[in-house]
C-alpha positions as CSV (number, residue, x, y, z in Angstrom):
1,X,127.4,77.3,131.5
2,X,128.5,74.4,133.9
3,X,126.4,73.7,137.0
4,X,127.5,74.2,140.9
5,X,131.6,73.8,141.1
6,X,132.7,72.4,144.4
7,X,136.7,73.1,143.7
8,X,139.3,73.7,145.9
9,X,138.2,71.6,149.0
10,X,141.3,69.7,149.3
11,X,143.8,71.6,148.0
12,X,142.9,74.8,149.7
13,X,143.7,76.9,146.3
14,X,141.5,79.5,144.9
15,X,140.9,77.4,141.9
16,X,137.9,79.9,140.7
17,X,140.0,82.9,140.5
18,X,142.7,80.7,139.0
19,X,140.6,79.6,135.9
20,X,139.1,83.1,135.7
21,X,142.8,84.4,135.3
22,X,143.3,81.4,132.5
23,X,140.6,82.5,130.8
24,X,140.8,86.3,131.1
25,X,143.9,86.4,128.0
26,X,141.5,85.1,126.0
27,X,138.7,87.3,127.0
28,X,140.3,90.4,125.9
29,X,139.7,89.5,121.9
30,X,136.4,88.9,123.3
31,X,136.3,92.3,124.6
32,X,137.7,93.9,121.1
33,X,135.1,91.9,118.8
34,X,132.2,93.8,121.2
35,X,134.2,97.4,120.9
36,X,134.5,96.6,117.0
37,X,130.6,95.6,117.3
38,X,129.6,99.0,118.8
39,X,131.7,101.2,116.6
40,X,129.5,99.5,113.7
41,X,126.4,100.1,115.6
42,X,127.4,103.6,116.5
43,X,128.5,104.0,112.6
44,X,124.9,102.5,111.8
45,X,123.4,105.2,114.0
46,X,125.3,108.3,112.4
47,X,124.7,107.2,109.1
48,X,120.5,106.9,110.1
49,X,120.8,110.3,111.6
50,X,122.5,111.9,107.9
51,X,120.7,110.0,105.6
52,X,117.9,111.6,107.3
53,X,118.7,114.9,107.2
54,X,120.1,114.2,103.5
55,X,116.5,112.8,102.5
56,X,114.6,115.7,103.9
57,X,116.4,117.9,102.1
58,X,115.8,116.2,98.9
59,X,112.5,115.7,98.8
60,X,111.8,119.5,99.6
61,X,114.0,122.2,100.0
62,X,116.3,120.8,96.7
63,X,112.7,119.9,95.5
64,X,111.5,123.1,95.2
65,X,114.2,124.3,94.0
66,X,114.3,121.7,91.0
67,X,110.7,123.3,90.2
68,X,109.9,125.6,88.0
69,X,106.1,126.7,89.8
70,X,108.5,127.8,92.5
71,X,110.0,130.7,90.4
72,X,106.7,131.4,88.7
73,X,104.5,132.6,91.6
74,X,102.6,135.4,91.7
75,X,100.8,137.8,94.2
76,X,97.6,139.4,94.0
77,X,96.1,142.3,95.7
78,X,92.7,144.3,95.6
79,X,91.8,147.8,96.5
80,X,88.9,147.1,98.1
81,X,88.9,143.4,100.2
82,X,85.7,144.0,102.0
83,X,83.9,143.0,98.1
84,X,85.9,140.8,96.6
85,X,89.0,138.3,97.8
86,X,91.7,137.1,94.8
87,X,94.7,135.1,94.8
88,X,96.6,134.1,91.8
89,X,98.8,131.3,90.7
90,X,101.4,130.9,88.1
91,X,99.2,131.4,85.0
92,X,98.3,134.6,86.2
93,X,99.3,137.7,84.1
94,X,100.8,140.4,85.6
95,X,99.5,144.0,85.4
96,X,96.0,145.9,86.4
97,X,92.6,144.2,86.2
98,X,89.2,145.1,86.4
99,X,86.4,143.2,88.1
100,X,83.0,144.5,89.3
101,X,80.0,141.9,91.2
102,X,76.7,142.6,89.6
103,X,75.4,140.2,91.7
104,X,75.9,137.3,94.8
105,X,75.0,133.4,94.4
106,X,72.6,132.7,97.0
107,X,70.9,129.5,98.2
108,X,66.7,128.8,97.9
109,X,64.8,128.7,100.8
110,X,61.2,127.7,101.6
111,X,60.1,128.7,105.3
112,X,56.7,127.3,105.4
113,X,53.5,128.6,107.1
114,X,52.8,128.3,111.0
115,X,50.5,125.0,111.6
116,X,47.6,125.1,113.7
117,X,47.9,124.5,117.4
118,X,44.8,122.9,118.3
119,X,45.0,119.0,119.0
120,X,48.7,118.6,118.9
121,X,48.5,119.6,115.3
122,X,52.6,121.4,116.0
123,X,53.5,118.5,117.8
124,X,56.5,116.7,116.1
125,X,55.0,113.2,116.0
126,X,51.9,114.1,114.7
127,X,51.2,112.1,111.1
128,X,50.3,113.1,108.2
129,X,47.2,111.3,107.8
130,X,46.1,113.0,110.9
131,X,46.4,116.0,108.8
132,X,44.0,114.5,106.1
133,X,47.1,113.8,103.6
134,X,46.4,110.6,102.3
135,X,48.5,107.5,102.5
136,X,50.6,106.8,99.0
137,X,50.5,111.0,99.0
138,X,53.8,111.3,96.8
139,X,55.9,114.8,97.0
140,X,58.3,114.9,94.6
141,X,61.7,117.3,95.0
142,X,64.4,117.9,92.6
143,X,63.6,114.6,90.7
144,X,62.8,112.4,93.7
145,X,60.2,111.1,95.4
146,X,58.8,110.8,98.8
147,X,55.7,108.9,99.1
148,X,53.6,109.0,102.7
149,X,52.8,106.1,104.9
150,X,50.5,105.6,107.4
151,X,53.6,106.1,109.7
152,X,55.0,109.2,108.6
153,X,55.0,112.0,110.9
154,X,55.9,116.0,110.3
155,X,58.9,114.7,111.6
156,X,60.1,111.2,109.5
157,X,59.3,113.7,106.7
158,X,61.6,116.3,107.0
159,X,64.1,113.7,107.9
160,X,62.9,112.1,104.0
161,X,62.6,115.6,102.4
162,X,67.0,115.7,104.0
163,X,68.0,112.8,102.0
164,X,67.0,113.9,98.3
165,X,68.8,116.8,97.2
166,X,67.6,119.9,100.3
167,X,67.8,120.2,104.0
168,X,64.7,120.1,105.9
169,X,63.7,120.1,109.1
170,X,60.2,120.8,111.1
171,X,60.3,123.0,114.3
172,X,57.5,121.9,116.7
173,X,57.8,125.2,118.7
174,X,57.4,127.3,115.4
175,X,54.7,125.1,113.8
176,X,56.6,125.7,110.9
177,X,58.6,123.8,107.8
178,X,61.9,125.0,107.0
179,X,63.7,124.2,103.7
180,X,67.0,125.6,102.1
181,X,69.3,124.2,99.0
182,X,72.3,122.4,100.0
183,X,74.0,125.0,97.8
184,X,74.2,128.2,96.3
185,X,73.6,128.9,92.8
186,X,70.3,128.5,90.3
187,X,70.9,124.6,89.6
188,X,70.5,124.5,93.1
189,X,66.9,125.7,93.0
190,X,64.0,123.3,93.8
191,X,60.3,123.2,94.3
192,X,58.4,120.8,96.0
193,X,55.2,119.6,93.6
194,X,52.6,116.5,94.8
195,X,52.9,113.8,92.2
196,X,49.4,112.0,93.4
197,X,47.1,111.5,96.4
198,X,46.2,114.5,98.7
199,X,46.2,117.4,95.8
200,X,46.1,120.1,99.2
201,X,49.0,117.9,101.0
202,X,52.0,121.4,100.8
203,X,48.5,123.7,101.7
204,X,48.0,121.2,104.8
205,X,51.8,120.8,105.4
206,X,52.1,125.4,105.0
207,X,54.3,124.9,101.9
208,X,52.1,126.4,99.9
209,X,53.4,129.3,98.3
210,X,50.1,130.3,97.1
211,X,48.4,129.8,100.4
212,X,51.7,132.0,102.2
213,X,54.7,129.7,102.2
214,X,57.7,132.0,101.7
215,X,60.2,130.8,99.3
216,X,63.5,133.2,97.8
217,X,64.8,131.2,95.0
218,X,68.8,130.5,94.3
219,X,70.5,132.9,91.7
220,X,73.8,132.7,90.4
221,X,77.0,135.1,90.8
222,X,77.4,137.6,87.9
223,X,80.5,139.2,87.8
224,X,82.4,141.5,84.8
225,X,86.2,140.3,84.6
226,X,88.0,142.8,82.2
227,X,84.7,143.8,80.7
228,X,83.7,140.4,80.0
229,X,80.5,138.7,82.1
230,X,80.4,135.7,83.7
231,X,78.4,134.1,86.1
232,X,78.1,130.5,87.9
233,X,76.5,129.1,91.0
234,X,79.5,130.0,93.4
235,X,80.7,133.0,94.7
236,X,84.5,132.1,93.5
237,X,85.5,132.1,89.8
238,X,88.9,130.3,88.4
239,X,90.2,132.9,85.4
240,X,92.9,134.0,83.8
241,X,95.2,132.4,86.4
242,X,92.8,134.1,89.3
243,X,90.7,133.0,92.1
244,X,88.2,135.6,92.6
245,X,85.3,135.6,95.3
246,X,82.7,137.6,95.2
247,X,82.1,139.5,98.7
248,X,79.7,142.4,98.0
249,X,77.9,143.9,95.1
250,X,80.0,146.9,93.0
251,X,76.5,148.4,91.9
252,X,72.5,148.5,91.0
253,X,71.7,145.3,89.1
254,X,68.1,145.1,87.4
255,X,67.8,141.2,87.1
256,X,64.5,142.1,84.7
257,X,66.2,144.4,82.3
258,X,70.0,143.5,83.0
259,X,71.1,146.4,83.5
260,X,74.1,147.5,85.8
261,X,74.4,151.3,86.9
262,X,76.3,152.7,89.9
263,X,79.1,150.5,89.4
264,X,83.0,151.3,91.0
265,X,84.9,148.8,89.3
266,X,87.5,147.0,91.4
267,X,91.2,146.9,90.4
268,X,93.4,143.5,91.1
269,X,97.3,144.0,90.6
270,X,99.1,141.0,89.2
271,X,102.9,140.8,90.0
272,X,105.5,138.3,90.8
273,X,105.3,136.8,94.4
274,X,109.2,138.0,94.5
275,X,108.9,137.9,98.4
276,X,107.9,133.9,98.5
277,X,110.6,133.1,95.7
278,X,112.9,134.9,97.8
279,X,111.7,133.0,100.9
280,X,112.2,129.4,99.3
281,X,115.6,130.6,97.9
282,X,116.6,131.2,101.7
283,X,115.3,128.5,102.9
284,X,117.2,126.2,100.7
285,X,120.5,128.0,101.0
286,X,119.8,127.8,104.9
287,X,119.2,124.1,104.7
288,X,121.9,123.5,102.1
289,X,124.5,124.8,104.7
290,X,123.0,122.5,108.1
291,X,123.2,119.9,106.0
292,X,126.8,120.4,104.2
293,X,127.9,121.4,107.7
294,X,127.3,117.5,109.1
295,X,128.8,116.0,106.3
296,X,131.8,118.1,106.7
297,X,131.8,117.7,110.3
298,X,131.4,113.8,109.8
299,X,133.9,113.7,107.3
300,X,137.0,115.3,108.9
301,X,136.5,114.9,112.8
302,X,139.7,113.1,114.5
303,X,138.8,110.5,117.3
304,X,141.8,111.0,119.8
305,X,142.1,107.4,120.6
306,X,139.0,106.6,122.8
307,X,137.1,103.3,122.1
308,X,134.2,101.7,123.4
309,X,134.3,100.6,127.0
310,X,134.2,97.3,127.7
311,X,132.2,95.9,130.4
312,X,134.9,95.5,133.5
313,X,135.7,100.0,132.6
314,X,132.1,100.3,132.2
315,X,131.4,99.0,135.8
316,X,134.0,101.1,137.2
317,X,132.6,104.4,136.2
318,X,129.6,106.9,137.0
319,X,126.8,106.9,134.4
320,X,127.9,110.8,133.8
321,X,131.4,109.5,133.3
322,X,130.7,106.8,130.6
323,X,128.3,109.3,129.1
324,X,131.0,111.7,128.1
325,X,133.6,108.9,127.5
326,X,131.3,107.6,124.9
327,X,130.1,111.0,123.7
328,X,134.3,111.5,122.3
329,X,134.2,107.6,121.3
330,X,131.9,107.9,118.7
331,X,133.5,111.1,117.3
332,X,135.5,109.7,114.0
333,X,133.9,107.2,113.1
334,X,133.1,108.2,109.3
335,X,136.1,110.1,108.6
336,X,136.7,110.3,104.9
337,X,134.0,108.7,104.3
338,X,133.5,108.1,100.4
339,X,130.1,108.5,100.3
340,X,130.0,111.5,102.0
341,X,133.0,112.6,100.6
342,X,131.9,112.2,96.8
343,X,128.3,113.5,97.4
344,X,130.1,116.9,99.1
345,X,132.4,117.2,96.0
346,X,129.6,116.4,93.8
347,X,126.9,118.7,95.4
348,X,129.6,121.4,95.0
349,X,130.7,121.3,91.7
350,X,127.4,121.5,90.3
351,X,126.6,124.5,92.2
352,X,129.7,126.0,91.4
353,X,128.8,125.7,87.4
354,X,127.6,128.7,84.8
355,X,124.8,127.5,83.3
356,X,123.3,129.1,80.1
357,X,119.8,130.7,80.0
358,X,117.7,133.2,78.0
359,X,116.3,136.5,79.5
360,X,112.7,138.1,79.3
361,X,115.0,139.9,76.1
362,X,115.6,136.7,74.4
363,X,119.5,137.4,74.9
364,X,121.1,133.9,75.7
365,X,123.9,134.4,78.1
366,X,125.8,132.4,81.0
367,X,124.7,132.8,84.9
368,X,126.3,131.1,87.8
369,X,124.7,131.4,91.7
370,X,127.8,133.5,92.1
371,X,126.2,136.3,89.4
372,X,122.8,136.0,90.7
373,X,123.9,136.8,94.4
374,X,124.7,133.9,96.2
375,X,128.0,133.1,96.8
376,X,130.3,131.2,98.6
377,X,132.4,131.8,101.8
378,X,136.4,131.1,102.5
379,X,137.4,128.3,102.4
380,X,137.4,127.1,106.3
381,X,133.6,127.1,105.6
382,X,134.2,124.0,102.8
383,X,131.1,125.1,100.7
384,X,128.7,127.1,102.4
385,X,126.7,129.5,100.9
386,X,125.6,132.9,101.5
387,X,123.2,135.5,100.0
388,X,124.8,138.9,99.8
389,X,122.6,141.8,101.3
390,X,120.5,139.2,103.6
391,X,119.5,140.9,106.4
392,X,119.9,137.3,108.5
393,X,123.7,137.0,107.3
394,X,125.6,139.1,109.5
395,X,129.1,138.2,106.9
396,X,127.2,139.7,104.0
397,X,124.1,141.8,104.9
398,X,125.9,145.4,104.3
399,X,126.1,144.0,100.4
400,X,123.9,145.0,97.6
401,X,120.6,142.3,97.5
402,X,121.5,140.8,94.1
403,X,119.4,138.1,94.9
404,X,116.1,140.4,95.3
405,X,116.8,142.3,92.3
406,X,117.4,139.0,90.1
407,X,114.0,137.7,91.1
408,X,112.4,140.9,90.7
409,X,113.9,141.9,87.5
410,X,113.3,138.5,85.6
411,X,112.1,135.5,87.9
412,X,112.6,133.2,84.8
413,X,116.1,133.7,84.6
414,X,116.2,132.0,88.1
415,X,113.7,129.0,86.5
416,X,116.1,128.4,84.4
417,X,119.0,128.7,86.3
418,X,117.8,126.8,89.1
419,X,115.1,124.3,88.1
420,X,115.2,124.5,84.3
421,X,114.1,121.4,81.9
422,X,114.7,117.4,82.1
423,X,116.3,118.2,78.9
424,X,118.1,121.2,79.8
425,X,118.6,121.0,84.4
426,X,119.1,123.9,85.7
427,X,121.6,123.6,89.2
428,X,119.1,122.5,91.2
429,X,117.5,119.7,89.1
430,X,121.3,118.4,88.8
431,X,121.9,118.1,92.5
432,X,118.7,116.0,92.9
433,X,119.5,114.2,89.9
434,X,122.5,113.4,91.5
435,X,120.8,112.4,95.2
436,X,118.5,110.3,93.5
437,X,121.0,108.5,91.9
438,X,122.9,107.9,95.0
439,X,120.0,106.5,96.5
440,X,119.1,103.9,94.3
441,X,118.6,99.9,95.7
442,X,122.1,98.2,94.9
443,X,123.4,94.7,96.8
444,X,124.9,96.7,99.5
445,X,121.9,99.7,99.8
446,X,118.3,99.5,100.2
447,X,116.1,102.3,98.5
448,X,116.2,106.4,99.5
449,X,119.3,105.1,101.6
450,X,122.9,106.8,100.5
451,X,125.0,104.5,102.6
452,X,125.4,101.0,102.3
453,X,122.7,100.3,105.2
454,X,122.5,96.7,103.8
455,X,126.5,95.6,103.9
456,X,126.5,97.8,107.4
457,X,123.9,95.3,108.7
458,X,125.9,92.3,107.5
459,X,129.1,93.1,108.7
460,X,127.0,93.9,112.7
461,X,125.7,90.1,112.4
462,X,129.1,89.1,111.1
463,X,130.6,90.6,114.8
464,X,127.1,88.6,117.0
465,X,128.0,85.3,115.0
466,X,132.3,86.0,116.4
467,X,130.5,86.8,119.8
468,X,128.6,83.5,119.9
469,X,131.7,81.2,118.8
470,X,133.5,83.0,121.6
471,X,131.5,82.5,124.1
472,X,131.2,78.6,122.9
473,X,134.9,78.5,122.9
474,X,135.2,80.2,126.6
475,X,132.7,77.7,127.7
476,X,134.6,74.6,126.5
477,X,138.0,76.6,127.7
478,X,136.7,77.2,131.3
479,X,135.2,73.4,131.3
480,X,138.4,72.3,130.2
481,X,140.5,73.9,133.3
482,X,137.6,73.2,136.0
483,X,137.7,69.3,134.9
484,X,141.7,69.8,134.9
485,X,141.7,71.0,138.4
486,X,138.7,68.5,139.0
487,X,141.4,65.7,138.3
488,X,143.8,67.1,140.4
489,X,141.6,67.1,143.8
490,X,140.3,64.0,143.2
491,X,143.9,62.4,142.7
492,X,145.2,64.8,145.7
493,X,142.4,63.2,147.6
494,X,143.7,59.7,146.6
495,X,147.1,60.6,147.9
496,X,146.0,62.0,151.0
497,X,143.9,58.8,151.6
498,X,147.0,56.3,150.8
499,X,149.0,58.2,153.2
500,X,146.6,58.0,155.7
501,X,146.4,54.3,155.2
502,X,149.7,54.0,155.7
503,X,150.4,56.0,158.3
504,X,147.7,53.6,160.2
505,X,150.0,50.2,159.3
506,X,153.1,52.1,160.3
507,X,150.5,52.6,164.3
508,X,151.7,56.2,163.5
């Protein structure tokens, strides 16, 4: 911009509001580049907010619909909980099962004998040479080794005992040692044994158990699945498609003579998990319809001739004003929109198709959403579905549930249907086929983007780059007509001095 204009001084004309005027004619296609800016801005902005929404729904309702473990689940149940927990997963088989717990893993534990009192024997910085352990004393545990200092206390070595394979700790009030396996289950066991130096060093430390040291070793879980026995060194078994976890004992185990008596088998009922299948199918019809409802929205909506304000409207109006002016100025502004437009079109078709599949029969035979209860409604609704007999669907909910009866009747007709195969996609796997080809990197779109984010961009830098040879051209423009009227004061000035002159030589 030019510096301080003195204009005007001798002419007595209002020379700034003249060039401002001059100017201004131009400064309206000024004004239009910055409207066409923000409608490309705004554009950017609705485009962020869809593809967002668009992406979410890929990547997990229309994902989950695309897989078959979704249409496979199954439920598990138990008639008495308080003894043993299951859940299945989709390798599960469905029908009764028996299990009964013979017996519960447990951990080892060594509680050792109280220490004398007398000259601070309890005291938990006492050493162990105090005790008449020698030093180089080594006490081995589960395969490693601990060998005494002339530094180690009762303390430092419950802290050593801690780092190779137990927890241990020494409780000066108690006077007493107490160990326990990090785990449950027999390779947890362990047994501490001296190596060399001080053969009495577990008598003097009370982890004797000859001399009254109290140790309960581990033991594994034994359970009967089906009338088969198995045991391990946790509570929970993986089998047969089941997580079972052992609570409580069924009966009287003898550990000597294995032998089980006063045992009340449990029974675990397998079925399909129709209500989560059910679930995901609602969700994804729910989500389907949000998102088919923005497209739509985006797609047709009419802007009735309101642009972006330029700065001159803007300054003339209330913040609440130019709020709701711009709220109606960015309606419109991806009608018909191809993108959306081809992905709707596409998205529906697909959904729309019969699709073969074979029953739990082996009959092959043709199924559409339509046939397994989800259907779409009139037209002013462009695509929406609906699940007849939903209780959530106020339309459709006095129907018949197809839907529930198709899951509950043969789940894997729905697999099929839905998710089926990369050699044979069901619906589902088509749509996100389809998505996932839209949203592959071209020259004009990055990555998981479905608009052409990158040309968007482009054509939003194209409108800053106008801007700035605007404002360069205003400048010169403005300089142009200040030096113009510059020139005329100074040759007004000239004028008024000659006459001056000569008004002196005339003695006027």
């Amino acid at each position: 911009m030019g510096g301080i204009r003195m204009t005007g001084l001798i002419s007595g004309m209002d020379t700034e509001s003249m060039v401002k005027e001059l100017v201004k004619a131009n400064s309206a296609k000024v004004d239009k580049v910055k409207q066409d800016k923000q409608k490309l801005e705004w554009k950017k902005e609705a485009w962020q907010d869809l593809n967002t929404q668009m992406y979410d729904f890929f990547r997990t309702e229309l994902s989950a619909m695309k897989t078959n473990g979704t249409f496979r689940g199954k439920s598990a149940s138990v008639n008495d909980s308080t003894k043993v927990s299951v859940s299945a997963n989709s390798n599960a088989a469905n029908g009764t099962h028996t299990v009964s717990v013979k017996q519960l893993a447990s951990s080892a534990y060594l509680t050792g004998t109280e220490l004398k009192d007398g000259d601070n024997v309890r005291a938990g910085n006492t050493k162990l040479t105090d005790l008449g352990i020698e030093v180089g004393t080594t006490i081995s545990v589960r395969g490693q080794d601990f060998v005494v200092d002339d530094e180690t206390t009762l303390s430092s070595l419950a802290s050593g005992l801690s780092k190779m394979g137990v927890n241990a700790n020494y409780d000066a009030n108690r006077g007493r040692f107490y160990i326990n396996a990090t785990g449950t289950g027999s390779d947890k066991d362990f047994d501490l044994t001296i190596k060399s130096g001080s053969a009495d060093a577990l008598e003097k430390l009370g982890l004797d158990k000859e001399k009254g040291a109290k140790k309960v070793d581990a033991q594994n879980a034994i359970i009967e699945y089906n009338g088969v026995e198995y045991d391990g060194s946790s509570n929970t078994f993986e089998i047969n498609g089941l997580s079972i976890t052992a609570k409580a004992v069924t009966g009287k185990y003898d550990k000597e003579t294995k032998t089980f008596t006063d045992d009340t088998p449990l029974q675990i009922e397998v079925n399909a998990d129709t209500d989560s299948m059910y679930k995901s199918v609602k969700n994804f019809v729910n989500k389907y319809n949000e998102l088919i409802e923005k497209m739509n929205k985006y797609y047709n909506e009419t802007n009735e001739g309101y642009d972006p304000l330029t700065d001159d409207e803007r300054n003339a109006l209330s913040d609440d004003q130019i709020e709701k002016w711009e709220e109606k100025a960015k309606v419109g502004l991806l009608r018909r929109d191809s993108t959306i437009g081809n992905l709707l079109s596409s998205m529906r078709t697909i959904l729309n198709k019969g699709i073969e599949v074979t029953d739990k029969d082996g009959n092959t035979k043709t199924v559409s959403l339509s046939s397994l209860g989800i259907v779409t409604g009139d037209y002013s609704e462009k695509g929406k579905l609906h699940i007849l007999g939903d209780e959530d669907d106020p339309l459709y909910s006095a129907q018949e549930n197809k839907l529930k009866a198709a899951l509950s009747s043969d789940a894997e007709v729905f697999a099929q249907a839905l998710a089926g195969t990369k050699e044979k996609p069901g619906l589902a796997f088509q749509v996100y086929d389809r998505l996932n080809q839209a949203m592959k990197k071209t020259t004009t779109s990055s990555s998981l983007t479905f608009y052409n984010d990158i040309s968007l961009k482009e054509e939003i830098e194209d409108k800053d780059e106008e801007l700035d040879k605007w404002a360069e051209k205003l400048q010169k423009m403005e300089d142009k007509y200040y030096k113009q009227f510059g020139a005329m004061e100074t040759a007004m000035a000239k004028l008024q001095e000659q006459q001056s002159y000569i008004s002196q030589l005339m003695g006027m």
